[in-house]
Jmol script that loads the backbone (N, CA, C; Angstrom):
load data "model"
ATOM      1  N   UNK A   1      68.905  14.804 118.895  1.00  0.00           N
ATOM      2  CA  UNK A   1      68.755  15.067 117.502  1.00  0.00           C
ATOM      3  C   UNK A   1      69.474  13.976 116.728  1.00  0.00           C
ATOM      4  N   UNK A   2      68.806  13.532 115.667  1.00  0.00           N
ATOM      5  CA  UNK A   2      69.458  12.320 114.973  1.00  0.00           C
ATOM      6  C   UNK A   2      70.156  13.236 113.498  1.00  0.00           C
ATOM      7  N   UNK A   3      71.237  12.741 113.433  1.00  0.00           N
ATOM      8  CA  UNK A   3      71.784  13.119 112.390  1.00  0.00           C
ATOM      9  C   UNK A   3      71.242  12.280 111.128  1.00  0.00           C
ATOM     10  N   UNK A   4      70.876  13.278 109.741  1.00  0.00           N
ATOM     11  CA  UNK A   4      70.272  12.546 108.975  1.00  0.00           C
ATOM     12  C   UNK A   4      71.497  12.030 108.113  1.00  0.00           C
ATOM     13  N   UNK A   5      71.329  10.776 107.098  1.00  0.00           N
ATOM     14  CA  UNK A   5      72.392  10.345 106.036  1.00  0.00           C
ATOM     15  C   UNK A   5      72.246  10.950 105.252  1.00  0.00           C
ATOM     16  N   UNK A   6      73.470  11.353 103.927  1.00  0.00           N
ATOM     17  CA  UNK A   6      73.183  11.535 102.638  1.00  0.00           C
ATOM     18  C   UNK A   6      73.622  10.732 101.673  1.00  0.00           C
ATOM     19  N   UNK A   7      72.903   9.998 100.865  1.00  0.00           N
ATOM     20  CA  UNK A   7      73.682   9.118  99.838  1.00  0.00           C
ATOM     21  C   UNK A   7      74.024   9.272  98.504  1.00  0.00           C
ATOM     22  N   UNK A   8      75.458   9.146  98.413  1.00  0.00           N
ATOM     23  CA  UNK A   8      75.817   9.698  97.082  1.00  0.00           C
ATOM     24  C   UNK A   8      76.044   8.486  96.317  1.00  0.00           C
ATOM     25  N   UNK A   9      75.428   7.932  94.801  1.00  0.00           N
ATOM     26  CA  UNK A   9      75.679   6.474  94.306  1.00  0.00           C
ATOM     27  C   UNK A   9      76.316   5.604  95.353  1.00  0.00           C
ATOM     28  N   UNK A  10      77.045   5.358  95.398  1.00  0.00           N
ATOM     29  CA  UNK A  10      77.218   3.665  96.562  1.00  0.00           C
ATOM     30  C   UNK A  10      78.165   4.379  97.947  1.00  0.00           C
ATOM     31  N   UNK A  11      77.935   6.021  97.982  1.00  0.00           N
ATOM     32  CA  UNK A  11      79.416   6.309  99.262  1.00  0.00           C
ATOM     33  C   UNK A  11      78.354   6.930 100.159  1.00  0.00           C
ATOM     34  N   UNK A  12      78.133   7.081 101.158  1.00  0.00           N
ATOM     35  CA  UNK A  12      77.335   7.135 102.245  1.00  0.00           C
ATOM     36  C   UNK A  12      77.921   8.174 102.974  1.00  0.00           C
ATOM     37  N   UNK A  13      77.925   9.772 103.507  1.00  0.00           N
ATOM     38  CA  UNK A  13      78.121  10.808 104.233  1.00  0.00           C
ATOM     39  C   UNK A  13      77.402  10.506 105.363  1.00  0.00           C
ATOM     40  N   UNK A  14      78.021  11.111 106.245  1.00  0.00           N
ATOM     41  CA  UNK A  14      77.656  11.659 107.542  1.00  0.00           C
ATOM     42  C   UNK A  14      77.851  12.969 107.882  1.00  0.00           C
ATOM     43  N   UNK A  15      76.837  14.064 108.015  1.00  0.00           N
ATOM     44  CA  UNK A  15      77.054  15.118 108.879  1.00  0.00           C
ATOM     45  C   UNK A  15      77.822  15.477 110.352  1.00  0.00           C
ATOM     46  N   UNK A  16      78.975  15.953 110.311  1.00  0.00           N
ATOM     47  CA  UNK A  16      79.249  16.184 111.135  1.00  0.00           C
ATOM     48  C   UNK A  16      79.311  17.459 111.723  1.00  0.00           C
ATOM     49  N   UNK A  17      78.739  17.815 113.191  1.00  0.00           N
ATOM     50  CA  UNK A  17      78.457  18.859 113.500  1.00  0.00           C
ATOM     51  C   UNK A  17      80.020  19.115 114.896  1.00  0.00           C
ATOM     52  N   UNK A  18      80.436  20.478 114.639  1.00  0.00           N
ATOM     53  CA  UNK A  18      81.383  20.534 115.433  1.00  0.00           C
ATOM     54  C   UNK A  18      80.916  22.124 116.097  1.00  0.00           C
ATOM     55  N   UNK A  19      81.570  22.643 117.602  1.00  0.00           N
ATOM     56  CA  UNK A  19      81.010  23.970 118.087  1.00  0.00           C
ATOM     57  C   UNK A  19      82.092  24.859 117.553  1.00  0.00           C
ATOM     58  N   UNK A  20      81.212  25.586 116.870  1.00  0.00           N
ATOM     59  CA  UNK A  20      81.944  26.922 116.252  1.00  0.00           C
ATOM     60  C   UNK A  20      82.499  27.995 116.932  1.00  0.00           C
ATOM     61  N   UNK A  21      82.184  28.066 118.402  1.00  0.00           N
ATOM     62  CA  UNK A  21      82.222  28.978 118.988  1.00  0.00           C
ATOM     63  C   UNK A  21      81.078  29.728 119.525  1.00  0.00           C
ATOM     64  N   UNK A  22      81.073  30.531 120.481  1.00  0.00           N
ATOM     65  CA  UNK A  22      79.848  31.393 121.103  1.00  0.00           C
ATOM     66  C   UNK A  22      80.056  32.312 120.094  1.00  0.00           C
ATOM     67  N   UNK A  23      78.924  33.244 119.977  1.00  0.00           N
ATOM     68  CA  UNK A  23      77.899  34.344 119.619  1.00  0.00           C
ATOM     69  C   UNK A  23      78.148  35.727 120.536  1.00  0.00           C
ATOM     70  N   UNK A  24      78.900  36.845 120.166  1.00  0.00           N
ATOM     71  CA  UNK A  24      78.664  37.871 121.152  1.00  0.00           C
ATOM     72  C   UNK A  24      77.986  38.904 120.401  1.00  0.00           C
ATOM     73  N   UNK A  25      77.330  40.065 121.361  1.00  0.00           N
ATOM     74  CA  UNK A  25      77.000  40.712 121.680  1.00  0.00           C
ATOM     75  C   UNK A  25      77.347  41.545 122.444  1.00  0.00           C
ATOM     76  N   UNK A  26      78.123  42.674 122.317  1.00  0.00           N
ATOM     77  CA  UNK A  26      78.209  44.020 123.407  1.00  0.00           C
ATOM     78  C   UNK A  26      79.436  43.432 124.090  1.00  0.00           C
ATOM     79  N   UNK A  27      80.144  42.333 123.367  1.00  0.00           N
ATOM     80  CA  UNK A  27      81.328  42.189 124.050  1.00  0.00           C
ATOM     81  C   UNK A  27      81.048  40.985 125.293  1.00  0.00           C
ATOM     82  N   UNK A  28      80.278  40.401 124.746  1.00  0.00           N
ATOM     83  CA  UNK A  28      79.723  39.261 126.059  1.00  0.00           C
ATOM     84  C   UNK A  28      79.251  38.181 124.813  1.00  0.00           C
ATOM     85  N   UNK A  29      79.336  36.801 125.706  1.00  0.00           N
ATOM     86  CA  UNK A  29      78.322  35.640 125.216  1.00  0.00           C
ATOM     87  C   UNK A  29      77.210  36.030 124.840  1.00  0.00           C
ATOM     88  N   UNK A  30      76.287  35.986 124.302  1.00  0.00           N
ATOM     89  CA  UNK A  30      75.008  35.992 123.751  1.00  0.00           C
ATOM     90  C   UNK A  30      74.197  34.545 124.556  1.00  0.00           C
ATOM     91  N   UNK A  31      73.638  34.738 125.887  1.00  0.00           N
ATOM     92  CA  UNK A  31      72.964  33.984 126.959  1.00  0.00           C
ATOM     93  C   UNK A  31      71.267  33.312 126.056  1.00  0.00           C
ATOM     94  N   UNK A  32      71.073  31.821 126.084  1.00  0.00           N
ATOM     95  CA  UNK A  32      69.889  31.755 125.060  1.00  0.00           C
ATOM     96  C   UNK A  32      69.600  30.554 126.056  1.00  0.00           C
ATOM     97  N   UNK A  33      68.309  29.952 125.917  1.00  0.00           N
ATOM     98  CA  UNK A  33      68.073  29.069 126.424  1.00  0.00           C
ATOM     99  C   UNK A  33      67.828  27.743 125.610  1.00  0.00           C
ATOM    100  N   UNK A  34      67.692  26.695 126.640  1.00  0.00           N
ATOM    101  CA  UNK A  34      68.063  25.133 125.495  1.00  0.00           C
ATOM    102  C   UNK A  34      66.986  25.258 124.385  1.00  0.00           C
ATOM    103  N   UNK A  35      66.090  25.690 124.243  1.00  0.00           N
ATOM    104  CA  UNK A  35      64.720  25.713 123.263  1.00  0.00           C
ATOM    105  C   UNK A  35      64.543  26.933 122.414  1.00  0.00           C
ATOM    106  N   UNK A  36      66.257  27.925 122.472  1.00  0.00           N
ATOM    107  CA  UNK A  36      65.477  28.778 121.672  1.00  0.00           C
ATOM    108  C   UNK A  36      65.945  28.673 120.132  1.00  0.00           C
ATOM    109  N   UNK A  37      65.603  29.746 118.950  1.00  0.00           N
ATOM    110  CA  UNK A  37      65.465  29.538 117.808  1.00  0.00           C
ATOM    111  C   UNK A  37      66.439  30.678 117.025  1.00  0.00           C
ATOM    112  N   UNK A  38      67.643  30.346 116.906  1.00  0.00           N
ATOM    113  CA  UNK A  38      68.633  31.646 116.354  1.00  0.00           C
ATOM    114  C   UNK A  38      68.210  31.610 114.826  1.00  0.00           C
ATOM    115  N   UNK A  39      67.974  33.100 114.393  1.00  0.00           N
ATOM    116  CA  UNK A  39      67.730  32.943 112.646  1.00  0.00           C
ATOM    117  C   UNK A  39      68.699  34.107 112.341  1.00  0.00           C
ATOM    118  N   UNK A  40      69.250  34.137 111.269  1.00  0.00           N
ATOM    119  CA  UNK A  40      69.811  35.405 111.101  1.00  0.00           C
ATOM    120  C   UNK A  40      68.957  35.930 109.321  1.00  0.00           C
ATOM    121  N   UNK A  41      68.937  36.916 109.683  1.00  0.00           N
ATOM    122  CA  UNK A  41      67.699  37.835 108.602  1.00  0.00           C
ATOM    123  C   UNK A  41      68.316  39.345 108.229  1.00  0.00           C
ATOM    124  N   UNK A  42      68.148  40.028 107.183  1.00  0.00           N
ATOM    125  CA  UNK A  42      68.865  41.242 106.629  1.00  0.00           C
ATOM    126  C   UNK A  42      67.541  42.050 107.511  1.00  0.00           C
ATOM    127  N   UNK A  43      67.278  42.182 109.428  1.00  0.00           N
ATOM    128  CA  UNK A  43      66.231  43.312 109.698  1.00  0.00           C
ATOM    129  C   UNK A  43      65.802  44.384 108.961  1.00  0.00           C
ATOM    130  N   UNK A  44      67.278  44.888 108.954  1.00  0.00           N
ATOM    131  CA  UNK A  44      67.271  46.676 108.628  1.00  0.00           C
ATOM    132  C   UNK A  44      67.719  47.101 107.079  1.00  0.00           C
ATOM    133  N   UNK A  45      67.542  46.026 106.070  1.00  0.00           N
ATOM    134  CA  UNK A  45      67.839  46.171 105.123  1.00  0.00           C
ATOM    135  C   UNK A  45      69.719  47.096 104.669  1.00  0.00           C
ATOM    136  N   UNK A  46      70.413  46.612 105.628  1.00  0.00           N
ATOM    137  CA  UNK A  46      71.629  47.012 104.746  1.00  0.00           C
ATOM    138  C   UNK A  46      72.475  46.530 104.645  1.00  0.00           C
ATOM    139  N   UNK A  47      72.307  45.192 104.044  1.00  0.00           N
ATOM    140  CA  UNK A  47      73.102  43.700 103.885  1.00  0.00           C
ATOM    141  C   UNK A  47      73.556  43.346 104.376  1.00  0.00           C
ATOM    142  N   UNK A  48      73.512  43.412 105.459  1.00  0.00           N
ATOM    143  CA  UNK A  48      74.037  42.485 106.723  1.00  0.00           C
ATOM    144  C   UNK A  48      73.140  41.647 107.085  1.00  0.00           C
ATOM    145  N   UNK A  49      74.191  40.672 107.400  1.00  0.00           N
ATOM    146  CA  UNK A  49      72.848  39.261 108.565  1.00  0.00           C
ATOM    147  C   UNK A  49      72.310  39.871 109.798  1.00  0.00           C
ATOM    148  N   UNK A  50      71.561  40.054 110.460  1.00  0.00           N
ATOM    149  CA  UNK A  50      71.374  40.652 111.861  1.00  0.00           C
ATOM    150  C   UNK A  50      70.908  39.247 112.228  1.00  0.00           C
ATOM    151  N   UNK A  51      70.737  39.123 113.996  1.00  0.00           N
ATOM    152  CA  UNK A  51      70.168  38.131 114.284  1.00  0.00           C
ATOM    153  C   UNK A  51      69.066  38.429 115.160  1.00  0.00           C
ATOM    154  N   UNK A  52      67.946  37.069 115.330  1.00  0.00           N
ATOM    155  CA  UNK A  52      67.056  37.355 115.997  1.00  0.00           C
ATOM    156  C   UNK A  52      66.703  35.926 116.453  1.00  0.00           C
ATOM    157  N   UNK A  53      66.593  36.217 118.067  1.00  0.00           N
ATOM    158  CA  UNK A  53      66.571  34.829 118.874  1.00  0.00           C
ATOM    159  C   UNK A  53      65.195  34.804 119.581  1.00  0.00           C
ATOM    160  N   UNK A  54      64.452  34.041 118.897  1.00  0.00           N
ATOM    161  CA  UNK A  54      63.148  33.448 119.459  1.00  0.00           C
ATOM    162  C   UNK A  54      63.317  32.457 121.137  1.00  0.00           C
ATOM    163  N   UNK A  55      62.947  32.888 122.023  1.00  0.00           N
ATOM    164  CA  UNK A  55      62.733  31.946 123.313  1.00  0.00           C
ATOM    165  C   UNK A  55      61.734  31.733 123.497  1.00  0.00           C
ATOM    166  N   UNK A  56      61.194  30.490 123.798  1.00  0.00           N
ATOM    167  CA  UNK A  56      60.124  30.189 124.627  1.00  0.00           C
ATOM    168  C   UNK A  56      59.931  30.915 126.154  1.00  0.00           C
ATOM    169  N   UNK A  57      58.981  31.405 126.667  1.00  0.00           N
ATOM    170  CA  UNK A  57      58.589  31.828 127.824  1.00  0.00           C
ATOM    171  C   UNK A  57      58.456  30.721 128.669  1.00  0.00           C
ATOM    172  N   UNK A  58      59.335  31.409 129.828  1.00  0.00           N
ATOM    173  CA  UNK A  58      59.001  30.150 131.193  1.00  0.00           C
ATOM    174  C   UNK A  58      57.932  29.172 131.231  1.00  0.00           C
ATOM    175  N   UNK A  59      58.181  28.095 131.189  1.00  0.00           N
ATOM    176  CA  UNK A  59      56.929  27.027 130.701  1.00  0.00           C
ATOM    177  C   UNK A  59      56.123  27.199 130.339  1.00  0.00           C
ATOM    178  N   UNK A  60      55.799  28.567 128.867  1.00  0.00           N
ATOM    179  CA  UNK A  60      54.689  28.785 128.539  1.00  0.00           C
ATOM    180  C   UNK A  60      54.909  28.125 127.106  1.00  0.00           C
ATOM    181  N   UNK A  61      53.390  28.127 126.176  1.00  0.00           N
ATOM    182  CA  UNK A  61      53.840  27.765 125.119  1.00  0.00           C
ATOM    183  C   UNK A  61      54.271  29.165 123.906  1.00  0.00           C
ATOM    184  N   UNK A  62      54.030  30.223 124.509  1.00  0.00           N
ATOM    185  CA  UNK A  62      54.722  31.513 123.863  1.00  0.00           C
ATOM    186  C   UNK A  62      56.082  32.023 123.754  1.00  0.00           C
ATOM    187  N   UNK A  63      56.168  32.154 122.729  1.00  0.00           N
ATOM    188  CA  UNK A  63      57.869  33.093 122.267  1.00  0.00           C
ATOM    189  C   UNK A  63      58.140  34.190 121.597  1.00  0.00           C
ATOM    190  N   UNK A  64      58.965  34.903 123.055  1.00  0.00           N
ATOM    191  CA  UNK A  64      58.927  36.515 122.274  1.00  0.00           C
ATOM    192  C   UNK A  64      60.477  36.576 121.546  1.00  0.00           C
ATOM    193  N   UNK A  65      60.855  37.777 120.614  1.00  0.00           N
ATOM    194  CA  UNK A  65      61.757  37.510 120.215  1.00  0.00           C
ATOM    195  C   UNK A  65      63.253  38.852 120.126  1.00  0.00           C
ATOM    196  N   UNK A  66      64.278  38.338 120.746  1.00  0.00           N
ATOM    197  CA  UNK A  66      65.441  39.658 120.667  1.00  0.00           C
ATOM    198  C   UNK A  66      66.217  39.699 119.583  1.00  0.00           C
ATOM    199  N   UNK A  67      66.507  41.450 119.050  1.00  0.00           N
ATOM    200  CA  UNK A  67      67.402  41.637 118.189  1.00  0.00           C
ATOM    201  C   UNK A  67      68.461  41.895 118.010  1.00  0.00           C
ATOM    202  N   UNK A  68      69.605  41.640 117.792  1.00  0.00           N
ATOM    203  CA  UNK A  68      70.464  41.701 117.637  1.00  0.00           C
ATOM    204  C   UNK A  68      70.903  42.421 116.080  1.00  0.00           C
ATOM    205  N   UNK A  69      71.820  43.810 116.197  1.00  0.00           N
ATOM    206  CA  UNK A  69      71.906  44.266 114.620  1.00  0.00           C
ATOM    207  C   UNK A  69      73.434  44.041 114.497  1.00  0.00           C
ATOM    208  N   UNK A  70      73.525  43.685 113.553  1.00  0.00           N
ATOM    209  CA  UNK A  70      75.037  43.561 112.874  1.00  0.00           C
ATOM    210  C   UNK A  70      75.400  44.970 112.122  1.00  0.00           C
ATOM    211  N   UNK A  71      76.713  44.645 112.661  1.00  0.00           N
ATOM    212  CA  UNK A  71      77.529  46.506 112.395  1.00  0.00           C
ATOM    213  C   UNK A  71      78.917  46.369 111.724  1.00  0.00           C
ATOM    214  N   UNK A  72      78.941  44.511 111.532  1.00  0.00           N
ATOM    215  CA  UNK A  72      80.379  44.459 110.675  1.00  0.00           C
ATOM    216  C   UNK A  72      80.234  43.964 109.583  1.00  0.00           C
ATOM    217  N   UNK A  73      80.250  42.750 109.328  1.00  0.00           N
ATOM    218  CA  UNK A  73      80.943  42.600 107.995  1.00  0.00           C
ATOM    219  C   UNK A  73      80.160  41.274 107.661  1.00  0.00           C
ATOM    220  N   UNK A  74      79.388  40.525 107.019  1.00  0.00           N
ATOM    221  CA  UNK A  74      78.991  39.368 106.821  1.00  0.00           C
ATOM    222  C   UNK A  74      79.429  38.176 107.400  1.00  0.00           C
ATOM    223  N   UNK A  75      80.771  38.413 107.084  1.00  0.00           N
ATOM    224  CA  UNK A  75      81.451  36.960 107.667  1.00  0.00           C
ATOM    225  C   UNK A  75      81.913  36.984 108.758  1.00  0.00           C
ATOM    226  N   UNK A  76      81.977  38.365 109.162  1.00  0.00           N
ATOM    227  CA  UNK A  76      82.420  38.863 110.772  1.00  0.00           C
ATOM    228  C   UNK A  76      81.940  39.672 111.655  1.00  0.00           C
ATOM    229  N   UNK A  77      80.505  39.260 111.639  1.00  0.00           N
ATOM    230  CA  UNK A  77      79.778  39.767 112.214  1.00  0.00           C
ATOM    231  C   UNK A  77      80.151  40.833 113.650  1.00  0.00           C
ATOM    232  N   UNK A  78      79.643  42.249 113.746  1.00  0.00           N
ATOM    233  CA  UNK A  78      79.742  42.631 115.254  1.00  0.00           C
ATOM    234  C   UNK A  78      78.132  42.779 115.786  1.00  0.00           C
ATOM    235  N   UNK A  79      77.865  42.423 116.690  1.00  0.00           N
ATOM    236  CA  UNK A  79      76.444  42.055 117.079  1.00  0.00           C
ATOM    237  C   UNK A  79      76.168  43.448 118.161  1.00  0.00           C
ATOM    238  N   UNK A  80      74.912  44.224 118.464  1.00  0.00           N
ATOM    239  CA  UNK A  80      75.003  45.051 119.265  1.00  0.00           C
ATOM    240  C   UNK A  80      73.205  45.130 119.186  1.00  0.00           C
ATOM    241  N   UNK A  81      72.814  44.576 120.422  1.00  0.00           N
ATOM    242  CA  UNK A  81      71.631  44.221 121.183  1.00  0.00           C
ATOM    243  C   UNK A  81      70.550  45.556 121.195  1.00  0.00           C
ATOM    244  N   UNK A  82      69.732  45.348 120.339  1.00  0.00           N
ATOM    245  CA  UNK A  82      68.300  46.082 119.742  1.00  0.00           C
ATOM    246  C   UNK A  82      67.565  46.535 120.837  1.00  0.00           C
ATOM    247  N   UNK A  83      66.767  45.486 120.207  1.00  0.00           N
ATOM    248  CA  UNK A  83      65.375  45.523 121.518  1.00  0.00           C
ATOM    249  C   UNK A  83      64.559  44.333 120.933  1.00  0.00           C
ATOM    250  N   UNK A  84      63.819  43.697 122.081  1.00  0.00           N
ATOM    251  CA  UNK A  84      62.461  43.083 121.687  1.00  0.00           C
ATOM    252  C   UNK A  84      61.748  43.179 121.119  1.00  0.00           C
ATOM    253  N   UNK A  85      61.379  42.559 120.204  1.00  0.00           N
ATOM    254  CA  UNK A  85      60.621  42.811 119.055  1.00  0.00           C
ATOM    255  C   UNK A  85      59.058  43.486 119.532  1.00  0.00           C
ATOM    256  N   UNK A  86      58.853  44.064 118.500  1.00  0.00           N
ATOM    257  CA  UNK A  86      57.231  44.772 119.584  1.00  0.00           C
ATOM    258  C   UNK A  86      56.448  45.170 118.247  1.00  0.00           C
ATOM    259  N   UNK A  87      54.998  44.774 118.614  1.00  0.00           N
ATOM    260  CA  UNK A  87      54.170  44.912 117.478  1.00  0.00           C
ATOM    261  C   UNK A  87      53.172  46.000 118.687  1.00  0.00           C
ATOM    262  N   UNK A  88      52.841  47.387 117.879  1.00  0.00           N
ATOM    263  CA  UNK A  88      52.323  48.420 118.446  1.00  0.00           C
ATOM    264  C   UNK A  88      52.114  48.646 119.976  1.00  0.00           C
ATOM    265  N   UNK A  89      53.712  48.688 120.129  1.00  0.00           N
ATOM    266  CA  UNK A  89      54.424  49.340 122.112  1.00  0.00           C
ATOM    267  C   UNK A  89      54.402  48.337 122.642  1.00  0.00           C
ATOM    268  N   UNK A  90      53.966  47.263 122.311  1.00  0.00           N
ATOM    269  CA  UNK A  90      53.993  45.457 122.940  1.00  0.00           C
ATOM    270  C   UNK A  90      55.086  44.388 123.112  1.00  0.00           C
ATOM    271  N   UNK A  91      55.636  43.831 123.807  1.00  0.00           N
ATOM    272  CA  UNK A  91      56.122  42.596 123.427  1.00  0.00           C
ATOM    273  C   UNK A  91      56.009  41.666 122.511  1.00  0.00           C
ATOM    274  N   UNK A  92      56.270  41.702 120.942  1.00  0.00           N
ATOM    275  CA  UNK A  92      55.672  40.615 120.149  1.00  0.00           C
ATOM    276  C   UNK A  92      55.450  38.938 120.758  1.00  0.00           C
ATOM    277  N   UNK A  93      54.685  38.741 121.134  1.00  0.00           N
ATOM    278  CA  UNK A  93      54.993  36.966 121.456  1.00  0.00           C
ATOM    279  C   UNK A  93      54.007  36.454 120.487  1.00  0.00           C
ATOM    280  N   UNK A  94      54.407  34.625 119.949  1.00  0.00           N
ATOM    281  CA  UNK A  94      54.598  33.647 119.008  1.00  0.00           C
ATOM    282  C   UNK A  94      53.811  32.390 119.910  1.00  0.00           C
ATOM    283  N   UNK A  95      52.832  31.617 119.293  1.00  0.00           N
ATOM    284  CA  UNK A  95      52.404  30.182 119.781  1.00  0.00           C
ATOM    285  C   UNK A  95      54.018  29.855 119.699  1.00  0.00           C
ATOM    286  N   UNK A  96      54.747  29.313 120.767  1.00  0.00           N
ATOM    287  CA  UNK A  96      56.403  28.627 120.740  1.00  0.00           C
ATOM    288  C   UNK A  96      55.888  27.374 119.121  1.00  0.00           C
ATOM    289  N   UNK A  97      55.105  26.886 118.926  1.00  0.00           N
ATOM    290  CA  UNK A  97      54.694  25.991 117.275  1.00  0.00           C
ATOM    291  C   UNK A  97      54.896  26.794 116.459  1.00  0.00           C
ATOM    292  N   UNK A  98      54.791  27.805 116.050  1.00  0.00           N
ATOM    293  CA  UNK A  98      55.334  28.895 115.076  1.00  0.00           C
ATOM    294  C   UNK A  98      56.037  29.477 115.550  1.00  0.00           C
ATOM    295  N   UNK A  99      56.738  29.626 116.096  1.00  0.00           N
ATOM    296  CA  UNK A  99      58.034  30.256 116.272  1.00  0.00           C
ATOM    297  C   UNK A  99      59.338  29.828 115.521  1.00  0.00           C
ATOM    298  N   UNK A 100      59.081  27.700 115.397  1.00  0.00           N
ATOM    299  CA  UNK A 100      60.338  27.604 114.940  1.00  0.00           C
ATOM    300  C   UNK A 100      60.010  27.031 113.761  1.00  0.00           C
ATOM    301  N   UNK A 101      59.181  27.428 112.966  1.00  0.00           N
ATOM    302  CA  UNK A 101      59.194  26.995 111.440  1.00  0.00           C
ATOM    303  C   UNK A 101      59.171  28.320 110.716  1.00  0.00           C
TER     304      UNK A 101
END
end "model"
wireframe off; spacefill off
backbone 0.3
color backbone group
């Protein structure tokens, strides 16, 4: 990934990206693979971020997606593992090309 510039009149930024730390869930890492797509979204409507992690399927070009609901606090999130998203008793899966836009 190339870091993009930003230019402010004549002073030139650089983004710097540093690791914030892992992601838990249920008291564990939150396990994702190199290609997947973390978004965080208000699911359940009660102002919280919840998250939801799009993966690509084993060398397929499809991606189904897990939920994660938030039970704390915005900025301090407690994460506690849903279910797979499912459109009528199904596995929802995604062309992996729409998945991450």
């Amino acid at each position: 990934m190339t870091a993009a510039l930003l230019v402010l009149s004549t002073i030139i930024l650089t983004p710097e990206f540093f690791h914030a730390g892992e992601i838990y869930a249920d008291g564990s890492p939150i396990e994702v693979q190199e290609d997947s797509a973390p978004q965080f979204a208000d699911w359940n409507n009660d102002g919280l971020p919840d998250l939801i992690v799009a993966e690509r399927l084993n060398g397929q070009s499809l991606c189904d997606f897990r939920l994660y609901i938030n039970s704390g606090q915005p900025d301090s999130p407690i994460l506690t593992y849903s279910s797979m998203l499912e459109e009528n008793g199904e596995t929802l899966l995604v062309p992996g090309t729409y998945a991450y836009y």
